[in-house]
C-alpha positions as YAML, in Angstrom:
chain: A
units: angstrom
residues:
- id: 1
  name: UNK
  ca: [193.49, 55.92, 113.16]
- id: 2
  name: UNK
  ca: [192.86, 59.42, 113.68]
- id: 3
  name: UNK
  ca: [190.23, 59.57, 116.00]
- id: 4
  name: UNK
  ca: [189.75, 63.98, 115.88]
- id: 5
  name: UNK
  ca: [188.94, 63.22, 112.20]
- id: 6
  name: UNK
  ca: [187.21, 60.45, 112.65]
- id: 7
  name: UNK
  ca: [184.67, 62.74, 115.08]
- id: 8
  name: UNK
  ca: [184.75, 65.18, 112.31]
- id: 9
  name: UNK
  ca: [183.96, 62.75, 109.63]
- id: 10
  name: UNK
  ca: [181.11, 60.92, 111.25]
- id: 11
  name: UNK
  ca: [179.46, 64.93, 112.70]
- id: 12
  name: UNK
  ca: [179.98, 65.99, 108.70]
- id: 13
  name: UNK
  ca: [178.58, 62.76, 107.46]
- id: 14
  name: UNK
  ca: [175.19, 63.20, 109.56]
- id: 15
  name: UNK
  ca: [175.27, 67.16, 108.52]
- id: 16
  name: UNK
  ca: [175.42, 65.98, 104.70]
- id: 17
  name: UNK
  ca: [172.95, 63.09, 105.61]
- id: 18
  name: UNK
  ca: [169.94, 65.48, 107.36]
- id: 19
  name: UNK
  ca: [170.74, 68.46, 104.96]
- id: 20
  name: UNK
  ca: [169.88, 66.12, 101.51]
- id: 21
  name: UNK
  ca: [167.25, 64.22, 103.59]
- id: 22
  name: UNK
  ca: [165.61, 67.85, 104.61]
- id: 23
  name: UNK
  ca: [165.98, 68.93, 100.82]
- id: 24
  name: UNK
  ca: [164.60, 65.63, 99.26]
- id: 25
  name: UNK
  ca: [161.37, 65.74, 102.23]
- id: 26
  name: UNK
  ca: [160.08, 69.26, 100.05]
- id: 27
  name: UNK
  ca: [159.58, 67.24, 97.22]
- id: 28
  name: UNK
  ca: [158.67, 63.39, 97.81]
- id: 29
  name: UNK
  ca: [157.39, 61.26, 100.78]
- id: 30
  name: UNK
  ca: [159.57, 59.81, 102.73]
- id: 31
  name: UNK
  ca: [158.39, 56.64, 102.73]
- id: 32
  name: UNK
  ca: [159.08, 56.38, 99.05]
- id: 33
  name: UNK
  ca: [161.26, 54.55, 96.69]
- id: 34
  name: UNK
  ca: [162.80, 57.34, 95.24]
- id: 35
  name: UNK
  ca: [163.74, 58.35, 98.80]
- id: 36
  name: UNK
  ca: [165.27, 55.77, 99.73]
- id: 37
  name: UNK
  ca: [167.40, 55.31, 97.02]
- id: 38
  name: UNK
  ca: [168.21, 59.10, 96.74]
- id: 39
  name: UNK
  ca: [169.86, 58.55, 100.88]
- id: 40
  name: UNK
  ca: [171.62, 55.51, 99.82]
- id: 41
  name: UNK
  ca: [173.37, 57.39, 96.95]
- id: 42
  name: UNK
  ca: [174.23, 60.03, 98.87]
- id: 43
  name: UNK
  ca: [175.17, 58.40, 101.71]
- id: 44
  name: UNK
  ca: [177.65, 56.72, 98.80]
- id: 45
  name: UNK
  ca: [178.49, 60.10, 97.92]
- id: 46
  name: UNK
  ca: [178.83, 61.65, 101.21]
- id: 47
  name: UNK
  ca: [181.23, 58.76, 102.34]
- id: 48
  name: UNK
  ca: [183.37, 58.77, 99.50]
- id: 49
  name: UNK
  ca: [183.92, 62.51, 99.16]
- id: 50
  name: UNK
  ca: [185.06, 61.83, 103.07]
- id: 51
  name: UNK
  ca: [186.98, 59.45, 102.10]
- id: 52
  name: UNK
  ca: [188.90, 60.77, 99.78]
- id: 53
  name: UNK
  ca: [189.33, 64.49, 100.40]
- id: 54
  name: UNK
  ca: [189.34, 64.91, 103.91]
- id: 55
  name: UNK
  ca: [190.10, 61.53, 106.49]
- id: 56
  name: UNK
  ca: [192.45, 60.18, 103.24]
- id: 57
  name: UNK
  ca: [193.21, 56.14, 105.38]
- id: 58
  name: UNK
  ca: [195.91, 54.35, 104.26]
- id: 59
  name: UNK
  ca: [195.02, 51.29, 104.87]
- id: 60
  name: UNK
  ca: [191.94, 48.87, 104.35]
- id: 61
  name: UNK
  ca: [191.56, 48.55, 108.18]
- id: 62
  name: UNK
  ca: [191.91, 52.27, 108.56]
- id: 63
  name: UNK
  ca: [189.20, 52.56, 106.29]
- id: 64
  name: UNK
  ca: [186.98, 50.18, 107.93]
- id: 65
  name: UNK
  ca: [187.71, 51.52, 111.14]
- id: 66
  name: UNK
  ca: [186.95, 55.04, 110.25]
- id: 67
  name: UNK
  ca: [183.38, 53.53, 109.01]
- id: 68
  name: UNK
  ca: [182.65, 51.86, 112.36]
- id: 69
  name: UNK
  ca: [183.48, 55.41, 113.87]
- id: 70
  name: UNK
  ca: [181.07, 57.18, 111.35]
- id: 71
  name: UNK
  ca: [178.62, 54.79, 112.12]
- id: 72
  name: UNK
  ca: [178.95, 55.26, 115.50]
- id: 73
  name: UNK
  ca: [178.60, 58.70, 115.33]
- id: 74
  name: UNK
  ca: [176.07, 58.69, 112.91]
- id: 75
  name: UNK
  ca: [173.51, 56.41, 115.27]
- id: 76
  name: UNK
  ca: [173.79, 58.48, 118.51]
- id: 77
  name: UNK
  ca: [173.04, 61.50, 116.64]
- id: 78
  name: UNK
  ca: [170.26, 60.03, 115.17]
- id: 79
  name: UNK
  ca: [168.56, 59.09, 118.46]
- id: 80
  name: UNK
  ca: [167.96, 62.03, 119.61]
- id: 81
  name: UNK
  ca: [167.19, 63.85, 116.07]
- id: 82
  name: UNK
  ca: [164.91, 61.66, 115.13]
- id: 83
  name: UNK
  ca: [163.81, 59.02, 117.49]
- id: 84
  name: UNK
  ca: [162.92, 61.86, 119.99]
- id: 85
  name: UNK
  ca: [162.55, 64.38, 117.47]
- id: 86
  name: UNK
  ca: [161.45, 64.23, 113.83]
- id: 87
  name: UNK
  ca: [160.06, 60.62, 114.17]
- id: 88
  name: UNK
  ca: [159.30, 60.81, 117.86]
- id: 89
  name: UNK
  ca: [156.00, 59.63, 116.48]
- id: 90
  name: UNK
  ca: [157.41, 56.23, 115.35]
- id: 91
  name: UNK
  ca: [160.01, 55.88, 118.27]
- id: 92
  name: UNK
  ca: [162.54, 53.40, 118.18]
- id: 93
  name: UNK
  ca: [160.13, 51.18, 115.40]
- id: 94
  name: UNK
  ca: [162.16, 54.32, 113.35]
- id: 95
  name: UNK
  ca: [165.24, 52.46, 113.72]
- id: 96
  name: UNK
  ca: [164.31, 49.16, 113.01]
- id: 97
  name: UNK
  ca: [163.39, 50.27, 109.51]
- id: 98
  name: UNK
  ca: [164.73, 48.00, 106.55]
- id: 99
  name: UNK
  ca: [166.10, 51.40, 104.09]
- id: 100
  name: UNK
  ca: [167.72, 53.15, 107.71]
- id: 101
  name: UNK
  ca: [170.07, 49.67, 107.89]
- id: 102
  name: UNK
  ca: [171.29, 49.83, 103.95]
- id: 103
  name: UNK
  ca: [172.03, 53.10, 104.47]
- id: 104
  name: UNK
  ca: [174.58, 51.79, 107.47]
- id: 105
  name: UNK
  ca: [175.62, 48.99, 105.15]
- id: 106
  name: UNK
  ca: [176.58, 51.46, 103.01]
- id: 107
  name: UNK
  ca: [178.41, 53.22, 105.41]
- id: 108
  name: UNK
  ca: [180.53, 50.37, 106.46]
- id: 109
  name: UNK
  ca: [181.11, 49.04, 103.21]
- id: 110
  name: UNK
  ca: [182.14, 52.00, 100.99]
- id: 111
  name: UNK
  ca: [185.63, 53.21, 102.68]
- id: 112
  name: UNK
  ca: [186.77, 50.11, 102.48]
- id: 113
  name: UNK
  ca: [186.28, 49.58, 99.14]
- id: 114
  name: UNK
  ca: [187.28, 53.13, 98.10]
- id: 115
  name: UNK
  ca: [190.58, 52.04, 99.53]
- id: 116
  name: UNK
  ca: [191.02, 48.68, 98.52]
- id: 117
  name: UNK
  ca: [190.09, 49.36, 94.80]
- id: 118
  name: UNK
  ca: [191.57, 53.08, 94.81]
- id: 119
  name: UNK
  ca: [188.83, 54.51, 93.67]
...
């Protein structure tokens, strides 16, 4: 596994991630539906574009690997961005929310597939 673009992967994910998520907050709730299911397709989007034109794994496990990483990454940025930050109103009750963990299913599932299916 690479692990520098790993890093890179999982700091680009979040960018991609809280960019959207800012863009999408100007024009719905974020408590919505339609919110929800506009992260988890770009989240699918976001992954896959990583995926394929940038960390390129060769393997399955690779893949999987460089999902954990993103995850990873993706979870300690969003402590302090939004537990303490943007949701500091919420706290931690911000992380145990249903739509936050499909979009880290997501996450873990989508490399792998991308590479076992070639897509």
């Amino acid at each position: 596994m690479d692990l520098k673009k790993g890093i890179v992967s999982g700091i680009v994910y979040y960018a991609i991630i809280f960019l959207v998520a800012s863009i999408i907050m100007q024009f719905t709730a974020t408590t919505t539906i339609l919110f929800d299911s506009l992260m988890w397709i770009t989240t699918v989007v976001a992954i896959y574009l990583i995926v394929k034109n940038y960390y390129k794994p060769k393997s399955v496990k690779d893949a999987f690997m460089l999902s954990v990483l993103v995850a990873i990454i993706a979870f300690l940025i969003e402590i302090p961005v939004m537990v303490y930050g943007f949701a500091a109103d919420q706290g931690w009750s911000y992380m145990m929310m249903w739509d936050l963990w499909i979009g880290y299913l997501l996450l873990l599932i989508v490399p792998a597939l991308v590479v076992k299916f070639k897509l």
